[in-house]
C-alpha positions in Angstrom: -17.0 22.5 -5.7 -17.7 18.8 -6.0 -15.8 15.6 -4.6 -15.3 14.6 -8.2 -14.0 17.8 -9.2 -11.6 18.2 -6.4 -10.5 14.5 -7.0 -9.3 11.8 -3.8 -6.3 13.4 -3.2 -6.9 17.2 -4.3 -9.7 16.5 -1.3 -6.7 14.8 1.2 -5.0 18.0 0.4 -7.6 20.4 1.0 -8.6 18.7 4.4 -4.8 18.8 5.4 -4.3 22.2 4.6 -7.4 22.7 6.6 -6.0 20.8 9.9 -3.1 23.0 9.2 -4.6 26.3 9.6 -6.2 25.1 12.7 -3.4 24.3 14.3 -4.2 20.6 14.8 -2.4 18.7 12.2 0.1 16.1 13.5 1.7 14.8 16.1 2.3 18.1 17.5 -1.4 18.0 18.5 -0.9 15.2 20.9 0.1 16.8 24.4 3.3 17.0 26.4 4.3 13.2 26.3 4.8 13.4 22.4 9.0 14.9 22.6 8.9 15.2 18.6 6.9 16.0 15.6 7.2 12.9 12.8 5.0 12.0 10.1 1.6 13.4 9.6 -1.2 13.3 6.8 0.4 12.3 3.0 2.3 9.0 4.0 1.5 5.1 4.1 1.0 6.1 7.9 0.7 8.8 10.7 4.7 8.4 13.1 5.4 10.2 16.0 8.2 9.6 19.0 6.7 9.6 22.4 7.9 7.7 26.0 6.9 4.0 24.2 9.4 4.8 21.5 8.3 5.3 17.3 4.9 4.3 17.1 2.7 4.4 13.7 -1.0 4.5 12.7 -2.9 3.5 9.7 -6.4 2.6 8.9 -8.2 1.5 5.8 -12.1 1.0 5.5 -13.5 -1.7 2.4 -17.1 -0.7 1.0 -19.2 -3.3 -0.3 -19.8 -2.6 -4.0 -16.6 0.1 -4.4 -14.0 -3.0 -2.8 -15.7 -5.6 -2.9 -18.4 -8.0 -4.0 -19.8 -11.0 -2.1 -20.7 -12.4 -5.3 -17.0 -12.9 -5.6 -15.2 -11.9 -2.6 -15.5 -14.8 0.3 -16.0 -13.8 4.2 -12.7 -15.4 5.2 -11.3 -13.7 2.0 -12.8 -10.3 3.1 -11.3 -10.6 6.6 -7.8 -11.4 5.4 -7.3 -8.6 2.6 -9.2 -6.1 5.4 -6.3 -7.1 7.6 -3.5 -7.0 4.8 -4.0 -3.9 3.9 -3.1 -2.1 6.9 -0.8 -4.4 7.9 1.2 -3.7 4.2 0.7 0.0 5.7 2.5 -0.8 8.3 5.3 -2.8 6.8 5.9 0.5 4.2 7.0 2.4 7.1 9.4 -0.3 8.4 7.5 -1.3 11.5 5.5 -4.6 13.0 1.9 -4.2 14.1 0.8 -4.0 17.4 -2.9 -3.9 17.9 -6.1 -3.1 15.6 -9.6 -1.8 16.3 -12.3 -2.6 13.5 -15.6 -0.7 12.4 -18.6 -2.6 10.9 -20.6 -0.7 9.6 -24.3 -3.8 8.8 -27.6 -3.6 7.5 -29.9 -5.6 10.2 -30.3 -8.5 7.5 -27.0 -9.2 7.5 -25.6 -13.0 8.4 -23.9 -13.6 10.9 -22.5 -16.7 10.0 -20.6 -14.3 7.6 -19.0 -12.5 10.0 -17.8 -14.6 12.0 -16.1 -16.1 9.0 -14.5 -12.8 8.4 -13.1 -12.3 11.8 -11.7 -15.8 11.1 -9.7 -14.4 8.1 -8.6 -11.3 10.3 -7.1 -13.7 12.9 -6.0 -16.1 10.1 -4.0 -12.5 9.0 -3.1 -11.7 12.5 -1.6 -15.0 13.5 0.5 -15.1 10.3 2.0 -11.6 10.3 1.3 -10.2 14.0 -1.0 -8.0 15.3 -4.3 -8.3 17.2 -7.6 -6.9 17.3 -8.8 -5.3 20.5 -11.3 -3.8 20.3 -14.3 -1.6 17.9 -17.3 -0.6 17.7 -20.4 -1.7 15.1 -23.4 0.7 13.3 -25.9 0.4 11.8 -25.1 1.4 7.7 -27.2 0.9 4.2 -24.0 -0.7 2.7 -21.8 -3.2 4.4 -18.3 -1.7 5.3 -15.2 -2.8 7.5 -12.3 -0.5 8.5 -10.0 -1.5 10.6 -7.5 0.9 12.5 -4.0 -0.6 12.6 -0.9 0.5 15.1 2.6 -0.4 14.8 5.9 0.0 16.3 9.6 0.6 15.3 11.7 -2.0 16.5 14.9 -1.2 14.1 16.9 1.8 16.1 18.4 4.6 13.7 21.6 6.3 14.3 20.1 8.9 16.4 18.6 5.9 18.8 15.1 6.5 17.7 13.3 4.1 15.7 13.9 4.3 12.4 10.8 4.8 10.0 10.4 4.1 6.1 9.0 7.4 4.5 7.9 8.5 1.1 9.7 11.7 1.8 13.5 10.5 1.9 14.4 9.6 -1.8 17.3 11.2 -3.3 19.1 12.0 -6.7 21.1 8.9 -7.8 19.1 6.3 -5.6 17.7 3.1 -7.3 14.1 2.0 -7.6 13.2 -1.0 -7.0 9.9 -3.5 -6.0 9.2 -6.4 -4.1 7.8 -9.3 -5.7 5.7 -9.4 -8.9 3.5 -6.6 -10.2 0.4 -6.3 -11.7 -1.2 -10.2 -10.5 -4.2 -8.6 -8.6 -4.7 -6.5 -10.9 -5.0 -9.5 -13.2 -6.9 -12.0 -10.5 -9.7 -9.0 -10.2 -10.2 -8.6 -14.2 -11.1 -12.6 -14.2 -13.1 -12.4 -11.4 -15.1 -9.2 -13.3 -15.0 -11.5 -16.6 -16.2 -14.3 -15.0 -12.8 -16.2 -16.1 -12.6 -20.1 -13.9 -9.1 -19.4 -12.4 -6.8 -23.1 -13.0 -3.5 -24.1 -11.7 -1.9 -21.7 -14.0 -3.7 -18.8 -12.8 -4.5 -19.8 -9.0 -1.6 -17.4 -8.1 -3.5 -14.3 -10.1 -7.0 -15.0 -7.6 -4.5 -15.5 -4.8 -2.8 -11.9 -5.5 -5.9 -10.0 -5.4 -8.0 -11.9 -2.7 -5.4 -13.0 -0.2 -2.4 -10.8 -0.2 0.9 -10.8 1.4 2.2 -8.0 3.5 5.4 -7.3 3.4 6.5 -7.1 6.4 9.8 -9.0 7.0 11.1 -7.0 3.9 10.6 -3.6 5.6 12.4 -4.8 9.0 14.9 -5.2 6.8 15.1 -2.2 4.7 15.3 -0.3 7.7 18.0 -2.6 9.1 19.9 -1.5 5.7 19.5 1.9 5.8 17.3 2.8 3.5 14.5 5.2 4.3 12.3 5.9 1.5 9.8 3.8 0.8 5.8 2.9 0.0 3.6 0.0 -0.7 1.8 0.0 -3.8 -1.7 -0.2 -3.8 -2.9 2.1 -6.2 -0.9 0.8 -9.1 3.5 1.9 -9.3 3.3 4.6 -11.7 0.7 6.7 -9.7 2.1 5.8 -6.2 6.3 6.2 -7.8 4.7 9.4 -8.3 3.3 10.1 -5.1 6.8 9.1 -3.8 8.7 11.6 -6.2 6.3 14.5 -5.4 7.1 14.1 -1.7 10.9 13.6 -2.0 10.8 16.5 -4.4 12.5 14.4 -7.3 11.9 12.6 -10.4 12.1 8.9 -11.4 12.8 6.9 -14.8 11.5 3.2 -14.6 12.7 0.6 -17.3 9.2 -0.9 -18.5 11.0 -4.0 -19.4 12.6 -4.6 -16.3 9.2 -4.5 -14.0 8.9 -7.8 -12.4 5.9 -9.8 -14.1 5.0 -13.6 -13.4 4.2 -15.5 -16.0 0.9 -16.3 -15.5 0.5 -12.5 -16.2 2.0 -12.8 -19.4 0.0 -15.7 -20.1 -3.5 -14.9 -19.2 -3.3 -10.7 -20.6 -0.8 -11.1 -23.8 -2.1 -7.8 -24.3 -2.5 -6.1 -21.3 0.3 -7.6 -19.0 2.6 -4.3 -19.0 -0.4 -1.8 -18.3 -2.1 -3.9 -15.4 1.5 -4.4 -14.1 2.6 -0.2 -14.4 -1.4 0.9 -13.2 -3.5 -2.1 -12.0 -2.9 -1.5 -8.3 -3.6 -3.5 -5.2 -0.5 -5.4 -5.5 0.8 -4.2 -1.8 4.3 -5.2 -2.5 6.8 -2.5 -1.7 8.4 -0.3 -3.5 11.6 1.7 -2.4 14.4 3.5 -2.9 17.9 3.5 -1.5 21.8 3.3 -2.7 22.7 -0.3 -5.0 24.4 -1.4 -2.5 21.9 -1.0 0.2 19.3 -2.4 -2.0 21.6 -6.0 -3.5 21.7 -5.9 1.1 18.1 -6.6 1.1 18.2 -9.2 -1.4 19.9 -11.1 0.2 18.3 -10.8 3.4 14.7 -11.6 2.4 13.0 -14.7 0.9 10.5 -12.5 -2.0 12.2 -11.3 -4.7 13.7 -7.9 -5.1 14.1 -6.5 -8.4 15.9 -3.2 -9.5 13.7 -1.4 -12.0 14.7 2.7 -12.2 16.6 5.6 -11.4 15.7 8.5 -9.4 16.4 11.8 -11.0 16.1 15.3 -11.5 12.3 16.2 -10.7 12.3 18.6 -13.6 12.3 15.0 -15.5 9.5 14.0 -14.0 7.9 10.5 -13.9 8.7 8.5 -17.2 8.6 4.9 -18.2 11.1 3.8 -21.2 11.0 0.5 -23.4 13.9 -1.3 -24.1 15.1 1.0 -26.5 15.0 4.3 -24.4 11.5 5.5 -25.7 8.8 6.9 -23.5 5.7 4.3 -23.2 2.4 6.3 -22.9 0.8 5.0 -19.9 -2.7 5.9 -19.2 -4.0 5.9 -16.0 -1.9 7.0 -12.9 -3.1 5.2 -9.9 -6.8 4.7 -8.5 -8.5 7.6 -7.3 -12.2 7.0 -6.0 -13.5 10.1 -7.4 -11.7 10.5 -10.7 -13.8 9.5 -13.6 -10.6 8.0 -15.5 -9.9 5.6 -12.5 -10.0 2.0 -13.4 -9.7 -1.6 -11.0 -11.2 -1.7 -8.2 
């Protein structure tokens, strides 16, 4: 069997189940000081409870030519977004960053003057949201690559005095969906960049969404504060990764496509496409979670980005369905980015 058979997250299955059977998957695996088993492989990051209280773990690695171009992408551009991405990670499971190590992976022609405008980006992301970096390592490579390796921390205590953690694995029957800020403007900032379409005042915010964006980490201190536990960011576009949320709560999900949270520059710029970047473009790394209405009008009020009510979870023999304003199913093609499916689309 091939990787493009098998598919990204067939594969992520595959090597789990292998882990599994080996009897080293998890926290479990981690000696004597670890008291309890938490989250493992399938979430926005590895959790376990040990003597420094709920710690997490996340990484994310950007490939010159799958995530990026230089061409488009700038060096203090590159080291933000490398940086934003596991730090949304860690604000999906309700937690602050602690410290990071990064891997470069250079050909010897590479400038230097370029990297050290990326690590200006990373501290630029750092100093903004938390976090350092401490350390690394660097290799030689064919292709340019940076991954970072991000941990965090719990600092909102649950009722059973541990930290409490946002999961994708805690959404029940009756809950409400709902999303942090606006979806679909990365998706929209990477199609101009591809098209070669000059981004203007009116569309600064689309280039802004895919090149530079915001963590949300403030809004998952406070979704923990709330009590809500089920939650994810969404970075491969909110139909595939509701989906991935249902399939590991073990539910179903109806979003109301007219009720997604779109800017107007969106609207603007992709008459025609605005609703399909917005349900599958991906990369927006806002949140999206789950929780009763009254827990979720809590967070509104308690956080400064917008929060916006858009579904219903259900019955999981309903599945994963998106209606228009008059109750009808919209086709949606394409459910989230997958790096080996031939159907994948963004970038």
């Amino acid at each position: 069997m091939l990787v493009r058979e098998l598919g990204e997250f067939g594969l992520i299955e595959l090597l789990a189940e292998t882990l599994a059977a080996e009897g080293v998957d998890g926290p479990d695996f981690m000696g004597d000081h670890t008291r309890i088993p938490s989250l493992g492989i399938g979430d926005d990051a590895a959790a376990w409870e040990g003597e420094a209280g709920t710690r997490v773990l996340t990484t994310d690695t950007m490939v010159e030519g799958v995530h990026f171009s230089l061409d488009l992408t700038g060096w203090r551009d590159l080291g933000w977004k490398a940086m934003a991405v596991n730090l949304s990670d860690v604000a999906a499971m309700g937690c602050v960053p602690t410290c990071s190590v990064v891997t470069l992976g250079l050909r010897d022609d590479q400038q230097v003057e370029g990297l050290v405008e990326m690590y200006a980006g990373m501290a630029e992301a750092c100093r903004r949201h938390g976090g350092r970096v401490v350390g690394g390592d660097i290799v030689g490579s064919p292709v340019l690559f940076v991954s970072v390796a991000m941990e965090g921390e719990a600092k909102v205590l649950g009722p059973d005095g541990r930290g409490a953690i946002l999961k994708r694995g805690a959404a029940d029957i009756g809950d409400v969906i709902a999303v942090t800020g606006n979806l679909g403007d990365s998706a929209g900032g990477f199609h101009m960049a591809m098209e070669g379409e000059p981004y203007d005042d009116s569309t600064d915010r689309l280039r802004t969404a895919h090149f530079r964006p915001e963590p949300r980490l403030a809004t998952g201190q406070a979704l923990t504060k709330a009590g809500i536990r089920a939650a994810m960011d969404i970075s491969d576009g909110l139909v595939g990764d509701l989906t991935k949320l249902c399939e590991a709560s073990g539910v179903g999900a109806v979003v109301r496509g007219n009720e997604v949270p779109v800017s107007e520059a969106l609207r603007l710029q992709f008459p025609d496409r605005w609703l399909s970047l917005a349900l599958t473009g991906g990369e927006d790394y806002e949140l999206l979670f789950t929780g009763r209405e009254e827990a979720v009008r809590e967070v509104s009020e308690a956080v400064d980005v917008p929060v916006t009510v858009i579904g219903e979870i259900v019955d999981a023999s309903r599945g994963v369905s998106v209606l228009d304003s008059k109750g009808d199913a919209i086709e949606v093609e394409g459910g989230g980015w997958d790096h080996f499916a031939t159907s994948s689309g963004g970038g």
